[in-house]
C-alpha positions in Angstrom: 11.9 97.7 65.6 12.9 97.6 61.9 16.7 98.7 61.6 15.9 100.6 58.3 13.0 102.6 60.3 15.5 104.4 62.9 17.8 104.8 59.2 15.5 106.2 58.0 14.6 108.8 60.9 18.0 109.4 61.2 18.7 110.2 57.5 15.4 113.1 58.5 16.7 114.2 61.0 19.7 114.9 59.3 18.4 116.7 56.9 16.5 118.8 59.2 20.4 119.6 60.4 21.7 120.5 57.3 18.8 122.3 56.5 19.5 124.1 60.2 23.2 124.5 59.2 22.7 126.5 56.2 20.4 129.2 58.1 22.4 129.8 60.8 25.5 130.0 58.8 23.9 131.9 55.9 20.6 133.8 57.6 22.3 134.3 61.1 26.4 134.3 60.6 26.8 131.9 63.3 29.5 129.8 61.7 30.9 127.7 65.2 28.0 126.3 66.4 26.6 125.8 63.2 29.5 123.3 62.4 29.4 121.7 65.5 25.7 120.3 65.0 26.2 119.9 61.6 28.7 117.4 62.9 26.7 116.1 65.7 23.7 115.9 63.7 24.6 113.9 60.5 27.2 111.5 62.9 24.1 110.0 64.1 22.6 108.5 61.1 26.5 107.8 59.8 27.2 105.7 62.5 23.6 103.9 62.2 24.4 103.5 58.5 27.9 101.8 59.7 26.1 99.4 62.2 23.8 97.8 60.1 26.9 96.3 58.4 28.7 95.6 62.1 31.1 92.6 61.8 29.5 91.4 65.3 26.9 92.1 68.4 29.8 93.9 69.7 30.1 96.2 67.4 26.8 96.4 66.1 26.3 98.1 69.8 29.5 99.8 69.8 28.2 102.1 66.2 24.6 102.9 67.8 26.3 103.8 71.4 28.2 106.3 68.9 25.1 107.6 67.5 23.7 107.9 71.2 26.4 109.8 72.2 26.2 112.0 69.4 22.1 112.4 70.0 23.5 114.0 73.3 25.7 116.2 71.8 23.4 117.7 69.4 20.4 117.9 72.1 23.4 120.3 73.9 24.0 122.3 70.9 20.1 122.6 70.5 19.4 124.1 73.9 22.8 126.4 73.3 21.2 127.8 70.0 17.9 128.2 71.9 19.3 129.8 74.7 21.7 132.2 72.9 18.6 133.2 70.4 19.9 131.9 67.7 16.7 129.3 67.4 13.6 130.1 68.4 11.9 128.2 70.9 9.3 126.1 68.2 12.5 125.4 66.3 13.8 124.1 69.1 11.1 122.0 70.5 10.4 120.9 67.0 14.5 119.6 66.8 14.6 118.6 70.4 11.4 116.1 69.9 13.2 114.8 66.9 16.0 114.4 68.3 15.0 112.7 71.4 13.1 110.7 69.9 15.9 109.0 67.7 18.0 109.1 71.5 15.3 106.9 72.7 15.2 104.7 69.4 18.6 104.3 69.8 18.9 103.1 73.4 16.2 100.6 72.8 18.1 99.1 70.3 21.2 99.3 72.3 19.2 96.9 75.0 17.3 95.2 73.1 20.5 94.0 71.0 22.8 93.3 74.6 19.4 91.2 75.9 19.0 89.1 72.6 23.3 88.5 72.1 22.3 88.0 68.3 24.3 89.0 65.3 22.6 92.0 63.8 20.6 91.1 60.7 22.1 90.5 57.0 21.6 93.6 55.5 21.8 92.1 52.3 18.8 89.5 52.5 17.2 92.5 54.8 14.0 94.4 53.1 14.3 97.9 53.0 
């Protein structure tokens, strides 16, 4: 899998959050949760962005088990929202796929990256 393809998800995904953000702040008056998976959201992507330029394997790994973590966070806020009405439940499944889906990307890089013990690429010389 192409680095700048889960990026590139991510960076969707997160705008998808922000998008999410600004409704239940402005439409709904929800301000906690609201900031909480703005945070969780956007981290994701952030702390791919960061990896692709990882010093080492080590922490190459260390940014995307971030960005896992962070995928798990905002799948918790998601079912909160959903389950205190403040999403409905095709909002939800529509985030939650997303989101999952970028949790799974992520752990197959995570593995795939402990298996191979390679440097990440240059992102430099990489195509984007």
């Amino acid at each position: 899998m192409k680095e700048s393809i889960l990026k590139e998800k991510a960076m969707d995904f997160a705008i998808r959050i922000v998008n999410l953000y600004h409704f239940l702040n402005d439409k709904k008056q929800e301000k906690v949760m609201a900031k909480q998976i703005l945070r969780s959201g956007t981290s994701i992507g952030a702390n791919i962005s960061e990896g692709i330029y990882a010093e080492s394997t080590a922490d190459f790994i260390h940014k995307h088990a971030i960005a896992q973590k962070e995928c798990a966070e905002t799948l918790y806020w998601l079912e909160l929202l959903k389950r205190t009405q403040y999403i409905d439940p095709k909002q939800y499944d529509s985030l939650y796929q997303d989101c999952n889906e970028l949790h799974k990307m992520i752990t197959s890089t995570i593995i795939t990256s402990k298996k191979s013990h390679h440097p990440p690429h240059n992102p430099i010389t990489h195509n984007s």
